[in-house]
C-alpha positions as CSV (number, residue, x, y, z in Angstrom):
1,X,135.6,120.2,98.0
2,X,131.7,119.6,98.3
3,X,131.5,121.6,100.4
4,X,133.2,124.8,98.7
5,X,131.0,124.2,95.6
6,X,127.9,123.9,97.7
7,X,128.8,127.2,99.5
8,X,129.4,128.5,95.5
9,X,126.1,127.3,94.4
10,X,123.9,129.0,97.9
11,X,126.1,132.2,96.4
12,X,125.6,132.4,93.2
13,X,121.8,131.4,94.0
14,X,121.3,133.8,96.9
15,X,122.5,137.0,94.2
16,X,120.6,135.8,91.5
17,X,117.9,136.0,93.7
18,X,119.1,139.7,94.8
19,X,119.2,140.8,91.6
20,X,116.1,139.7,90.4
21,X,114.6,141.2,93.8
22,X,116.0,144.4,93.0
23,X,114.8,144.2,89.6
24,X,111.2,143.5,90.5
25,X,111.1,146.6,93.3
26,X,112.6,148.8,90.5
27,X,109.8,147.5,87.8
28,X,107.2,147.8,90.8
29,X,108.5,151.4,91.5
30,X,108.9,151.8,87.7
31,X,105.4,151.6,87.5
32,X,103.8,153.0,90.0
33,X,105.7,156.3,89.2
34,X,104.0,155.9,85.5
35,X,101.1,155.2,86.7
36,X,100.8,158.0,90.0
37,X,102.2,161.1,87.1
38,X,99.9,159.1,84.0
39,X,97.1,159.8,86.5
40,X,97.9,163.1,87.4
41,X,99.0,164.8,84.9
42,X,96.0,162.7,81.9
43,X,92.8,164.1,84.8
44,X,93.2,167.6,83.3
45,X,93.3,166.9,80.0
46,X,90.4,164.1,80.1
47,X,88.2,166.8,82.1
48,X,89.0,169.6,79.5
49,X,88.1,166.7,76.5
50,X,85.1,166.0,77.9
51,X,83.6,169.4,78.3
């Protein structure tokens, strides 16, 4: 019986962990797609305000 509920626990603990994983790559990937086309597509315009 301890022994089911630890193995429950390491579960539930080891997809928390997966999801929060995933989470973080997506928001890391999230981001550095804003920031790569905010970068990109903003150096035209900031050139053509500043002439």
């Amino acid at each position: 019986m301890v022994w089911d509920s630890a193995m429950y626990g390491v579960a539930i603990v080891s997809s928390i962990k997966q999801k929060y994983l995933l989470q973080f790559m997506y928001t890391c990937s999230l981001f550095w797609k804003i920031s790569y086309v905010g970068r990109h597509s903003v150096h035209p315009y900031t050139v053509y305000g500043s002439k």
